[in-house]
C-alpha positions in Angstrom: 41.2 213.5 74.2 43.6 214.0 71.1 46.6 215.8 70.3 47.3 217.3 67.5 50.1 218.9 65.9 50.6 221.3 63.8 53.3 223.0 61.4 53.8 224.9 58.2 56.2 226.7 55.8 59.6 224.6 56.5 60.2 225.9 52.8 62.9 222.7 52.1 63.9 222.3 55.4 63.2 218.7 55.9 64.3 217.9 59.5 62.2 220.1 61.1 59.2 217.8 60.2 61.6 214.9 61.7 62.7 216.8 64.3 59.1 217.8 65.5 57.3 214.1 65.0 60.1 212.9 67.4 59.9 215.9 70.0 55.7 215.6 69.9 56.3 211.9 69.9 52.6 211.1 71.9 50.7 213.3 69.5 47.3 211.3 67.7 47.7 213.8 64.8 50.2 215.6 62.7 48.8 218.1 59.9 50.9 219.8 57.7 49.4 222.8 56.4 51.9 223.1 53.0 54.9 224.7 51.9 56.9 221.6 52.6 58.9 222.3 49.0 59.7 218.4 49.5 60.4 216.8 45.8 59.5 213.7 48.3 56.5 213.2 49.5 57.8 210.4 52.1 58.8 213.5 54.5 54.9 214.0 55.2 54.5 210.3 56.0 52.4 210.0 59.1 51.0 213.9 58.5 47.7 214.8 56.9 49.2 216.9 54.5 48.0 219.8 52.4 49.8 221.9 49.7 51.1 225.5 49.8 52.0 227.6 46.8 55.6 226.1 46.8 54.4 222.6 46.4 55.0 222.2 42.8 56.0 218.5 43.4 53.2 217.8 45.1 50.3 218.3 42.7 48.7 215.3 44.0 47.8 217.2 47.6 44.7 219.4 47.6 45.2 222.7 48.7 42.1 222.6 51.0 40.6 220.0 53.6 38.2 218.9 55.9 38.7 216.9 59.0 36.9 215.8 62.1 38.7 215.4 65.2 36.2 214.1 68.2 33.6 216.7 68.0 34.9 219.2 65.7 35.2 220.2 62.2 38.3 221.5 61.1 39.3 222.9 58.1 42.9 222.9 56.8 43.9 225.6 54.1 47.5 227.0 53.6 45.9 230.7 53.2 47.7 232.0 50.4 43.8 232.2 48.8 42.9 234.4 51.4 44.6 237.4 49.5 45.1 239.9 51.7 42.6 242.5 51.4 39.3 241.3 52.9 41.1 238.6 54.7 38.8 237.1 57.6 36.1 238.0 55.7 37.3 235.3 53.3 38.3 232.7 56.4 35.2 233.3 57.6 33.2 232.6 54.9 35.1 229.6 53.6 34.6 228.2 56.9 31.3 228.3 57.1 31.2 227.2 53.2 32.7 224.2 54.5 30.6 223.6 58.2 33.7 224.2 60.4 34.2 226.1 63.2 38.1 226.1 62.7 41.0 227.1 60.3 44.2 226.2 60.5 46.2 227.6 58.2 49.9 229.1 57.0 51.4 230.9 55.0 52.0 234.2 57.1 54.8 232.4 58.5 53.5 234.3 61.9 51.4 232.1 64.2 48.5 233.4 65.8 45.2 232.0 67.5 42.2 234.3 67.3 38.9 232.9 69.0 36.3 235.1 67.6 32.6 233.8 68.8 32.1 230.2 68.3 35.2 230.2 65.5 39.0 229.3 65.6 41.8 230.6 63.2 44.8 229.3 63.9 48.3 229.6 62.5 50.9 227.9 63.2 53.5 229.8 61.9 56.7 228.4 60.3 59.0 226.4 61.6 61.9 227.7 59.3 61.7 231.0 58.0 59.5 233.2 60.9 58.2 236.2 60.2 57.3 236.9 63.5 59.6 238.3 66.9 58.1 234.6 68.4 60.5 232.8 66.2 60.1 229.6 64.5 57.1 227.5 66.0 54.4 225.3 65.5 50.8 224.6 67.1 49.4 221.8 69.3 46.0 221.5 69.5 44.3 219.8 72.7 40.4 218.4 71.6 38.5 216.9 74.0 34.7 216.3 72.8 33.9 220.0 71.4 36.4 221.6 73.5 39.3 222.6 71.4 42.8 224.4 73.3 45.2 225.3 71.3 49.1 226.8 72.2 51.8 228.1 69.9 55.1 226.5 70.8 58.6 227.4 70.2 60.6 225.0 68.1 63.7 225.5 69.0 66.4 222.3 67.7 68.6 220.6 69.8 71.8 222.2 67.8 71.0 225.5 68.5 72.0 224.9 72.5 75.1 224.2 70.9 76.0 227.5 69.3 79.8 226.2 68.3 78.7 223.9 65.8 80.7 224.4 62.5 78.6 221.9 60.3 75.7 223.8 58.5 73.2 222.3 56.8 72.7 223.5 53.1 69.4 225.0 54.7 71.2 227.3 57.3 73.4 228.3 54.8 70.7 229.2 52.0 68.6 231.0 54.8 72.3 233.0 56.2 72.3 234.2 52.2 68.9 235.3 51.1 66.6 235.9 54.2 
């Protein structure tokens, strides 16, 4: 049985990637499905990493990958090639393109987990800048042979218990001004 984690679109916001490695500690996996918008690659150390369409820096990531975890094929996309007309038409056939039976991707920033037949798509949403009434979160994935259970957890920090906290991060700030 392995676990796997997964996260996307912390758009600059470096400790959350920290932050979740420590609190998913026991995990066998970490996949980062892009939009890191790290000018330093060391962040993603320990992650199979892809790249989003912020990852300038990171030229050297592909934007699309195959893994297989115990019994099943995975395939990791950030989903901004998706479009969004036609959309699981395009998931769909990309999977199959690529002989998996799940996506994992981002770039909605809103996570969702759709089962549809013998197919996954799973999002993990953002762990940054949500786009969703869930909040900022991230996936674990439970695979066990072929069987595959996946949950969308809430990442909440341990500074946001303490409300009264004066010291902002330049990320807190940025994300107070323009979102």
């Amino acid at each position: 049985m392995k676990k796997v984690v997964v996260m996307s679109d912390n758009h600059g916001d470096q400790e959350a990637i920290e932050l979740i490695k420590e609190y998913e500690a026991d995990a066998d996996y970490f996949i980062h499905l892009g939009d890191s918008c790290s000018f330093d690659d060391r962040v993603l150390e320990g992650c199979i990493a892809i790249r989003g369409n912020n990852d300038w820096p990171l030229d050297h990531l592909p934007y699309k990958a195959t893994i297989k975890i115990e019994g099943i094929n995975i395939l990791m996309a950030h989903g901004h090639q998706y479009g969004y007309y036609n959309r699981e038409e395009s998931m769909m056939y990309d999977l199959e393109e690529h002989e998996c039976t799940v996506l994992l991707y981002g770039h909605t920033h809103a996570p969702v987990i759709d089962h549809i037949g013998d197919y996954y798509f799973i999002n993990p949403g953002s762990t940054s800048l949500p786009r969703s009434a869930f909040g900022p979160s991230y996936a674990i994935l439970t695979i066990n042979g072929s069987h595959l259970d996946a949950e969308i957890v809430k990442f909440v920090r341990d500074e946001e218990e303490d409300e009264d906290s004066d010291d902002d991060s330049w990320f807190d700030i940025f994300k107070d001004l323009f979102f």
